[in-house]
C-alpha positions as CSV (number, residue, x, y, z in Angstrom):
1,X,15.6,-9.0,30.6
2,X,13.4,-6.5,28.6
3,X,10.4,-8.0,27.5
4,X,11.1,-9.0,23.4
5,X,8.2,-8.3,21.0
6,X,7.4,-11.4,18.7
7,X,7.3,-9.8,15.1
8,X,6.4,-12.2,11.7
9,X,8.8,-13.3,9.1
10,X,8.8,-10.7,6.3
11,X,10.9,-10.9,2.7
12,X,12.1,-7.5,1.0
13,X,11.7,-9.6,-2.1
14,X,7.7,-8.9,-1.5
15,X,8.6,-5.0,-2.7
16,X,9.6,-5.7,-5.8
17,X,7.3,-3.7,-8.3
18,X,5.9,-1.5,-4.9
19,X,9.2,0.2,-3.8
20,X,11.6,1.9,-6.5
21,X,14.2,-1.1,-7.3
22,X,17.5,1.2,-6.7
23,X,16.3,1.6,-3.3
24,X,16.0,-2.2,-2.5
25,X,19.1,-2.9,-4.6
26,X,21.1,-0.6,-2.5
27,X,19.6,-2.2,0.8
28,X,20.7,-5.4,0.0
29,X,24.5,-4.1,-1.0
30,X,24.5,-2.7,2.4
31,X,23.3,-5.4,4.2
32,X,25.4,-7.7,3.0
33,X,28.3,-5.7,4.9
34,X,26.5,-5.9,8.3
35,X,25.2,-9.5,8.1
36,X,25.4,-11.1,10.8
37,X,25.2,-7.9,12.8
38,X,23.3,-7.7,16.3
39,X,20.5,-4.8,16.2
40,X,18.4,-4.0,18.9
41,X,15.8,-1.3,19.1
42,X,13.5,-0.2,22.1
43,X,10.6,1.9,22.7
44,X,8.1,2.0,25.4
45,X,5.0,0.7,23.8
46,X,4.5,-2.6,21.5
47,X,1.2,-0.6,20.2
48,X,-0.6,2.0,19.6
49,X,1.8,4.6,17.8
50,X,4.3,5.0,14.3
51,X,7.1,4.0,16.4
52,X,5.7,0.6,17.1
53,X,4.0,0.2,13.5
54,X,7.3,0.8,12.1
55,X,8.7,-1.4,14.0
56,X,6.8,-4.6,13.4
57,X,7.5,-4.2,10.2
58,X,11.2,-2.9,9.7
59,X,12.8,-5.6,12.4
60,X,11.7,-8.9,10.8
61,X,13.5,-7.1,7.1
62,X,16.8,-6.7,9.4
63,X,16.6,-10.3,9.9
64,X,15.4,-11.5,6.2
65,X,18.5,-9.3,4.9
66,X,20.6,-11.4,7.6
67,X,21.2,-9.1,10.7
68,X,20.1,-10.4,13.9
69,X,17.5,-7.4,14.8
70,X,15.7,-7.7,18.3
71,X,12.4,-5.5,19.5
72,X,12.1,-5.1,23.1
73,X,9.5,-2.6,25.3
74,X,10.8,-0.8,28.5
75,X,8.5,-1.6,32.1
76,X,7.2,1.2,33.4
77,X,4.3,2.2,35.6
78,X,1.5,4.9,34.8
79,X,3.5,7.2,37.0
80,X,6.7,6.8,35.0
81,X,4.3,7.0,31.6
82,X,2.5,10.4,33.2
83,X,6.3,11.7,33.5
84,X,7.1,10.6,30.3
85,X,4.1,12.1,28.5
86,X,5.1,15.5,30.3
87,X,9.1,15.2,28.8
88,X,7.4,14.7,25.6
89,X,5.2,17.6,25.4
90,X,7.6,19.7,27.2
91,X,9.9,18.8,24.2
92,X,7.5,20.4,22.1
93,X,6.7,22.9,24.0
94,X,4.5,22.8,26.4
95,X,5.7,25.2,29.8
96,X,4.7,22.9,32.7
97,X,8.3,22.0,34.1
98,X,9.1,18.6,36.0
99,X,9.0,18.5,39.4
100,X,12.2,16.9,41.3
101,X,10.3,14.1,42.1
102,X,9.0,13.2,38.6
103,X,13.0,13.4,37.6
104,X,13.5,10.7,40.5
105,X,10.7,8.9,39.2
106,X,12.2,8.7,35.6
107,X,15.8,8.0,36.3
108,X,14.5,5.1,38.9
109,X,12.4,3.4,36.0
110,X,15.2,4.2,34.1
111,X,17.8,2.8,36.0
112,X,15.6,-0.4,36.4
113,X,15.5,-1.0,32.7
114,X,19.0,-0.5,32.2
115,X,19.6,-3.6,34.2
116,X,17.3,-5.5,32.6
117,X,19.2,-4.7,29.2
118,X,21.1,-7.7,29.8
119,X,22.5,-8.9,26.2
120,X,25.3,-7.7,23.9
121,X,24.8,-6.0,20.3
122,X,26.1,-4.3,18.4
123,X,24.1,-1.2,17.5
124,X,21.1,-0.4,19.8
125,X,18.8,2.0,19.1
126,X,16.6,4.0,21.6
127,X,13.6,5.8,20.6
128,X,11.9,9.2,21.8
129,X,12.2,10.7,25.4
130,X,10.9,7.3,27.3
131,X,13.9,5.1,27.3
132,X,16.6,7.8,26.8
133,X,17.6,7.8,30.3
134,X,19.3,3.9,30.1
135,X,22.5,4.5,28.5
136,X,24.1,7.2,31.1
137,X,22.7,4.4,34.1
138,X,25.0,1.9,32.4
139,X,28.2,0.9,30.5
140,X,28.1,1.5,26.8
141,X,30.1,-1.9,26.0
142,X,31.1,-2.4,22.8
143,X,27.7,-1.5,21.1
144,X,27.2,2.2,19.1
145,X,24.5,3.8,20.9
146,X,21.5,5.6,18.8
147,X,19.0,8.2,20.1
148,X,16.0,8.3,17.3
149,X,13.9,11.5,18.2
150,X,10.4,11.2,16.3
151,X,8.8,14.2,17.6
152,X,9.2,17.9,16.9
153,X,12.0,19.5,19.5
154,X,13.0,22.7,18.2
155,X,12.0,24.9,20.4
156,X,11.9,22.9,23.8
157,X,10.6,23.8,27.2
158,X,14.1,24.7,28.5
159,X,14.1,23.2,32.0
160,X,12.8,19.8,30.2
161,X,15.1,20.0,27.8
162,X,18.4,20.4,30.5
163,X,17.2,17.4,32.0
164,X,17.2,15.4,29.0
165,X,20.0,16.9,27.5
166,X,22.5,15.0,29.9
167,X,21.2,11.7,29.3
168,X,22.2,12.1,25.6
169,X,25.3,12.7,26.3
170,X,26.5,9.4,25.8
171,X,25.2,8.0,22.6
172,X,27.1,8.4,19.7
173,X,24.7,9.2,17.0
174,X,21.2,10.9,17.2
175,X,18.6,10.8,14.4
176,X,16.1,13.6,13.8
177,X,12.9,13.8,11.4
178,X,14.1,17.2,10.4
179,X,16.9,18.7,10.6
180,X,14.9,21.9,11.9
181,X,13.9,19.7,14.7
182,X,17.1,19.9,16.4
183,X,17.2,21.5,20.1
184,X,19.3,24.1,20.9
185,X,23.1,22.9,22.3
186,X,22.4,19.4,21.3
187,X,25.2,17.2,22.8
188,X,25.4,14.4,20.7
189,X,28.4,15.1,18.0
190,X,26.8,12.8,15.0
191,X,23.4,14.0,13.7
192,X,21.2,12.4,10.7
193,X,17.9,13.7,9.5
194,X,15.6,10.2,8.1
195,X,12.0,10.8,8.1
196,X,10.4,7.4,9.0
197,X,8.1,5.9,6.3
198,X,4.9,3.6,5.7
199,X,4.7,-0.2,5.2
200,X,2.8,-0.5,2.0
201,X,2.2,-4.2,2.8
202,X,1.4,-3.9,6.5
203,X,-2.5,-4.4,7.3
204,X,-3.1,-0.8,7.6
205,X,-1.7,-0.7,4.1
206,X,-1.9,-3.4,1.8
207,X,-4.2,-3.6,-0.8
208,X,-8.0,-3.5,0.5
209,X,-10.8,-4.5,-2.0
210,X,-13.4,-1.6,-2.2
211,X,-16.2,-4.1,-1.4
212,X,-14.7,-5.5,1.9
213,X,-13.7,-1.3,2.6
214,X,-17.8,-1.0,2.5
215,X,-18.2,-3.8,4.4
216,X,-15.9,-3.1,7.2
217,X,-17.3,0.2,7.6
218,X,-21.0,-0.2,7.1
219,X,-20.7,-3.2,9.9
220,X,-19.7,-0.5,12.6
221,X,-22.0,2.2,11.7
222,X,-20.5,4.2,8.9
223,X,-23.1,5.1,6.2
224,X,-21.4,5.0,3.1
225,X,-24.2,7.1,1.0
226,X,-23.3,10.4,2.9
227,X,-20.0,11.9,2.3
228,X,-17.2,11.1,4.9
229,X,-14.4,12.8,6.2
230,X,-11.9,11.4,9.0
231,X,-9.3,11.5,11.3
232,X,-6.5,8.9,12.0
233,X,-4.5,9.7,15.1
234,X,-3.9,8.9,18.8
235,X,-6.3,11.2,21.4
236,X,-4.0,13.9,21.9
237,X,-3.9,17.6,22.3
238,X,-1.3,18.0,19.6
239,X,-3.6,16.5,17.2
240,X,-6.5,18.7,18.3
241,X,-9.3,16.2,17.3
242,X,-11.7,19.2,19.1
243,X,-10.6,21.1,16.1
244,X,-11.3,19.0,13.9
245,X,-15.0,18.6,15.8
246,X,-15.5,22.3,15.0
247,X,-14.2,22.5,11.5
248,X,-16.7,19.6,10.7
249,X,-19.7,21.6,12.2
250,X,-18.9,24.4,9.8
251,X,-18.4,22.2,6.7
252,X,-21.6,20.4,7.5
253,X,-23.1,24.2,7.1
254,X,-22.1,23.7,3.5
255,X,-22.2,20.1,3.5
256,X,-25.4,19.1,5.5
257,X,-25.2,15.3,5.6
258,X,-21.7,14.9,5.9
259,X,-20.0,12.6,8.7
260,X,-17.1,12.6,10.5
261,X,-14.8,9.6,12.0
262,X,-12.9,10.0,14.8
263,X,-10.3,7.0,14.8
264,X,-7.8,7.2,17.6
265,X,-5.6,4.2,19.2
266,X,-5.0,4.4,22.8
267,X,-1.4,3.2,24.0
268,X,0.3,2.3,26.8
269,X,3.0,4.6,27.3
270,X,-0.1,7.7,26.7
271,X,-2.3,8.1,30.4
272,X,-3.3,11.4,29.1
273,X,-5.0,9.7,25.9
274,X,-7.9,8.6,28.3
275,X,-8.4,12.5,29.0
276,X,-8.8,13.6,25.6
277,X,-11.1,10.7,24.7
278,X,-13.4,11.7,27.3
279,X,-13.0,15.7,26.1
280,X,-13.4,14.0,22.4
281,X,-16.8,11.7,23.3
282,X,-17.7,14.8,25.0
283,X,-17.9,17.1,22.3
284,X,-19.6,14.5,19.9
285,X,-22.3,13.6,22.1
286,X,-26.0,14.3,20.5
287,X,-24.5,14.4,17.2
288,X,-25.2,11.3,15.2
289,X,-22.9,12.4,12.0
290,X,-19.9,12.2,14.3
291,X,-18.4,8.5,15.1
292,X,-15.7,8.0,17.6
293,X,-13.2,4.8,17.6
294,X,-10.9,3.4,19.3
295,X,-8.4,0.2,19.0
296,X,-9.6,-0.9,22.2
297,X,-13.3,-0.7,21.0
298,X,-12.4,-3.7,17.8
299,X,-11.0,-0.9,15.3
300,X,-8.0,-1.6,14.3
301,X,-5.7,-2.0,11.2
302,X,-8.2,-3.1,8.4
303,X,-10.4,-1.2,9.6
304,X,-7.9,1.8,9.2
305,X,-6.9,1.3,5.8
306,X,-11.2,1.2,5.2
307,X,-11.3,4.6,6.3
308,X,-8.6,5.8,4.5
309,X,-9.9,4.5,1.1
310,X,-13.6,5.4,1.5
311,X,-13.2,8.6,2.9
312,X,-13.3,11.8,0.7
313,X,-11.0,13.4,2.7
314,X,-8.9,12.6,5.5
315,X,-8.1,15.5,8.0
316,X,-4.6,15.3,9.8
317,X,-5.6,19.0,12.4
318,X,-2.0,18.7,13.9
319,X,-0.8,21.7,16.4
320,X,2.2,20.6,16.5
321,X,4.0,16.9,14.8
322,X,6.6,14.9,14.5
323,X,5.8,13.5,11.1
324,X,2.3,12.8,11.0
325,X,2.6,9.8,8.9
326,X,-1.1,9.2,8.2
327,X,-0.9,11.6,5.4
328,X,1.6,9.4,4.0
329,X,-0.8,6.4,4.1
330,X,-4.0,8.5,3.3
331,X,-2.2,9.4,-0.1
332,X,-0.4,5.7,-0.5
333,X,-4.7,5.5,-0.6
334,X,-4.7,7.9,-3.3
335,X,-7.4,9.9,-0.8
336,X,-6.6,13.4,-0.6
337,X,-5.8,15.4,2.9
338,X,-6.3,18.3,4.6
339,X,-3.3,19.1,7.2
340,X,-1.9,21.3,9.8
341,X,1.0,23.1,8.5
342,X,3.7,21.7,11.1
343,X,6.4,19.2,11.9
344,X,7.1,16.7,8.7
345,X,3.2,17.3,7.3
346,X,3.9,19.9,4.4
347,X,7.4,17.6,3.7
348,X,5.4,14.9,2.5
349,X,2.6,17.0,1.4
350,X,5.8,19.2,-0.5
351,X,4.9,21.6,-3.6
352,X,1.6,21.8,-3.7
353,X,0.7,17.7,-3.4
354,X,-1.6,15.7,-1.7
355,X,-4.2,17.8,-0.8
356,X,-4.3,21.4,1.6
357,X,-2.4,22.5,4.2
358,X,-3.7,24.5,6.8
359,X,-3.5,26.7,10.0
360,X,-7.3,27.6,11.8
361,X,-10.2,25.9,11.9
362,X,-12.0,27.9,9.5
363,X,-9.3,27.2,7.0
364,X,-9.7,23.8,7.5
365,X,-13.4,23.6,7.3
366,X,-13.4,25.7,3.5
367,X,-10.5,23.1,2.5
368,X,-12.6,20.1,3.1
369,X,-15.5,21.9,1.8
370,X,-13.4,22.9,-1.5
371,X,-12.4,19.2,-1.9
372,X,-15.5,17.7,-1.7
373,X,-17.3,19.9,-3.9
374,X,-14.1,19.9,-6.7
375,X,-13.4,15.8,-7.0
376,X,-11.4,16.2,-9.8
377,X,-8.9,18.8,-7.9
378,X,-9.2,16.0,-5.2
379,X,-8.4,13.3,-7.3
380,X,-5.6,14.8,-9.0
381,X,-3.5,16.1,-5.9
382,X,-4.0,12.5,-4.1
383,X,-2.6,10.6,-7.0
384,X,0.6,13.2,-7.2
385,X,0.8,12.4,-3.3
386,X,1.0,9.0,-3.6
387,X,3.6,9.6,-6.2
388,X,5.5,11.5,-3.8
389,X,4.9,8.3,-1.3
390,X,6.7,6.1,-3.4
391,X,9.5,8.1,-3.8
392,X,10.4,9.3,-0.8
393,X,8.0,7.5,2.2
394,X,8.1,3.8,1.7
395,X,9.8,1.4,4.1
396,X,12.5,0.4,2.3
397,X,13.6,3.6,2.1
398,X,14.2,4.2,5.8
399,X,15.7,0.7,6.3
400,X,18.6,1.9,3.6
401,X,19.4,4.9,6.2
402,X,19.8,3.4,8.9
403,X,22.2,0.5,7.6
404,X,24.1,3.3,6.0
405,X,24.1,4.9,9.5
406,X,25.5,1.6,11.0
407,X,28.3,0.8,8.3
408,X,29.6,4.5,9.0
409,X,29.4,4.2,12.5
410,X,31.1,0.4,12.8
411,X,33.5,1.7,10.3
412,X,34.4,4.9,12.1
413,X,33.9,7.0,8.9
414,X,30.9,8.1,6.2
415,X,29.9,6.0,3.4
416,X,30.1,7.5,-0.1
417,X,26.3,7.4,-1.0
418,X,25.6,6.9,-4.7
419,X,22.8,9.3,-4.2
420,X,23.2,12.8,-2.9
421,X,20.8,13.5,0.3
422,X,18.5,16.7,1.0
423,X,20.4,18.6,3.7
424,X,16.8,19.7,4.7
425,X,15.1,16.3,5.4
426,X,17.8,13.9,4.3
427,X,15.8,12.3,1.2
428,X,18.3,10.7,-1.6
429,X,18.3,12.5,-4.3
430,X,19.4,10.6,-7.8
431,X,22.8,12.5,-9.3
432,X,21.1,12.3,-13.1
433,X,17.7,13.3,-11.5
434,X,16.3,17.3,-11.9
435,X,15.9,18.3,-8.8
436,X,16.1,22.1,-7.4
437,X,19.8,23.4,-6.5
438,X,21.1,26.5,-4.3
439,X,24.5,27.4,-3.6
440,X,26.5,28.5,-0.1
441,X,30.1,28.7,0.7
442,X,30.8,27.6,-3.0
443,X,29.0,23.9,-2.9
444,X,25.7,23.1,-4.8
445,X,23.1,21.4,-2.7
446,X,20.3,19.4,-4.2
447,X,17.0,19.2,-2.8
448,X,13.4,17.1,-3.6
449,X,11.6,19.6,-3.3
450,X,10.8,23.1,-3.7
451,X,9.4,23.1,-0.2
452,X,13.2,22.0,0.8
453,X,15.1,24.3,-1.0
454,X,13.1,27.1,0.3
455,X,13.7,26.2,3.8
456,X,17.4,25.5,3.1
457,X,17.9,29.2,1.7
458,X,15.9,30.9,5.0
459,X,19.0,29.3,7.5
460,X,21.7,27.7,4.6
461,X,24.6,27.3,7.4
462,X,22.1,25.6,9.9
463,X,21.8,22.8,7.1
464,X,25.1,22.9,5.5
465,X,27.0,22.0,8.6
466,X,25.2,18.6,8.7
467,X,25.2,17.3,5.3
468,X,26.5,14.8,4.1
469,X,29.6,14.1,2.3
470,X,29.2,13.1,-1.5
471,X,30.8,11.3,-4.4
472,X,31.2,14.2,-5.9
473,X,33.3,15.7,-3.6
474,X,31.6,19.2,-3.7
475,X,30.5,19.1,-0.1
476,X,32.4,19.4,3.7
477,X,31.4,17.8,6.5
């Protein structure tokens, strides 16, 4: 059997007053169709990345709302986790191609842990590149298969992406961050666009009192009388923590006792991780104002949420992204952010909130600068993105997609939602809410954000084609 990851008892009831309540009153509506339901989801690492922190926290809800929800990690060696690393960057990108024995070496481990998936369920989900090969190296059962893609695939290496592509065939539903994330001659029929979302009450979340925040921080090094920007992220090119590095050095030109933390977790589905951290530690050496973590070195959760809430800016450099969901928690923080302009960054960071987006270096160094000169501009954009947080990024949120997903697919048919969703990144939007509109084809669409409707209006029939149908009526599937 796949090994199964022991998660805590958890109680939606505990985000009441945190979470808006017509999100939680709708999740337990739609629960209460699926209970007793058999949900299994599976990823490669129980550690070290969003997948897995959103994970721990969304399975035991499954099971306190009365489905019987299941975590399990996939074996593999580092050779099947070098492969897997090179599927995943050349899904967003990258050229180097995979050799014909790095395809034998992922459909072996791949046809190894579709053996071990020994129980029945009734929905399974399978997330990112790493155990996407299982279902075409076994019989789908009775169980509705889900691929959930959490990285940024739009324009994949090609050769990669033909490889991958026929695994998919089989599922019968896919789930994307964005809808502009979606690879050319995708094969799987049903498409849903959920960004994934924070745990306010998770350790890396939950409330922190600003005296223990000092404490943590000051008892591994951090010197809380000089300003302090940082950087929450795994070691990874995509992230380009080297970038960050230099925009520091030219913000401490402005800025001359300012430090910077480097806080990176190292997983074990990420070999190349150990590469970066040595190109990282590298770069920092003979400069005391830069600190470099990792979970393996005792940082971990708490420690997190103390550098989100005592730095003056957090920096999320990202080259390319998935979602980045760090500037969700940085603004949960109310701390404001400084971001690469890619993947799902400026969604949650929409109109203006939150803090700066931006493309270079240099651009990142004046933003930081700007911020921690201006506090008042600082304070005012974090609290408007934690605003947005709530809203849109919270965990119960993202548990009330996915059990509409599984009522439509057990049921063979859509759900009428009660809200209208964003064609562009599938947010709810409230039918008596003001919210921007355009029009194709003779339907309205409604959108959260300007950000949304903009990117609607650049490609309208790339969205329209996947929206979903409303109560209104005024929509085609």
């Amino acid at each position: 059997m796949l090994e199964l990851v022991d998660v805590g008892p958890r109680s939606l009831e505990a985000y009441r007053g945190i979470a808006p309540d017509p999100i939680l009153d709708d999740l337990v509506r739609h629960a209460a169709d699926l209970r007793g339901a058999r949900v299994l989801h599976v990823n490669a690492t129980p550690y070290g990345g969003g997948v897995s922190e959103l994970l721990r926290s969304s399975v035991p809800i499954l099971n306190d709302l009365g489905l019987i929800a299941h975590w399990k990690i996939i074996l593999g060696d580092n050779r099947f986790f070098r492969v897997t690393k090179k599927i995943h960057n050349g899904l967003q990108g990258a050229v180097d191609d995979l050799t014909e024995k790095e395809r034998e070496a992922y459909l072996d481990t791949s046809r190894r842990n579709a053996e071990l998936l020994e129980e029945e369920y009734d929905f399974v989900f399978l997330h990112d590149p790493q155990p996407a090969g299982i279902l075409s190296l076994r019989e789908k059962r009775m169980a509705k298969w889900i691929w959930r893609c959490h990285i940024d695939t739009a324009q994949p290496n090609p050769g990669v992406w033909a490889f991958l592509r026929d695994c998919l065939r089989p599922f019968d539903a896919a789930v994307f961050t964005m809808a502009s994330f979606i690879p050319p001659d995708f094969p799987i029929a049903r498409v849903e666009i959920m960004p994934p979302a924070i745990d306010p009450l998770s350790p890396k979340n939950m409330p922190l009192a600003d005296a223990t925040a000092r404490a943590v921080l000051e008892w591994i090094g951090v010197e809380l009388d000089r300003p302090l920007v940082s950087q929450v992220s795994r070691f990874d090119p995509w992230k380009d923590p080297l970038g960050v590095i230099a925009a520091y050095r030219l913000a401490r030109e402005e800025i001359p006792d300012l430090q910077l933390a480097l806080v990176g977790s190292m997983a074990l589905d990420d070999p190349e991780g150990w590469d970066v951290y040595r190109q990282v530690r590298d770069a920092a050496l003979a400069d005391p104002g830069i600190h470099v973590f990792t979970n393996l070195t005792g940082v971990g959760n708490i420690e997190v949420n103390a550098f989100q809430r005592r730095s003056q800016v957090v920096i999320q450099k990202s080259i390319r992204e998935g979602f980045g969901l760090v500037v969700s928690e940085a603004l949960w923080k109310e701390t404001p952010v400084v971001a690469g302009d890619a993947g799902g960054i400026p969604l949650q960071m929409a109109d203006g909130v939150g803090g700066v987006l931006v493309r270079d270096v240099e651009t990142c160094a004046r933003a930081v600068v700007a911020l921690l000169e201006d506090r008042d501009r600082a304070r005012a954009l974090a609290q408007a993105g934690r605003d947005r947080v709530r809203e849109h990024f919270l965990l119960p949120r993202l548990l009330l997609n996915e059990l509409e997903l599984m009522q439509e697919l057990s049921a063979g048919r859509r759900v009428v939602a009660a809200k209208e969703r964003d064609p562009v990144c599938g947010m709810s939007v409230a039918a008596d809410e003001e919210a921007p509109e355009a029009a194709f084809e003779g339907a309205t669409y409604r959108f959260c954000s300007d950000f949304c409707r903009a990117q609607f209006l650049r490609n309208p029939p790339h969205y329209a084609r996947r929206v979903l149908r409303t109560d209104r009526g005024s929509r085609r599937d």
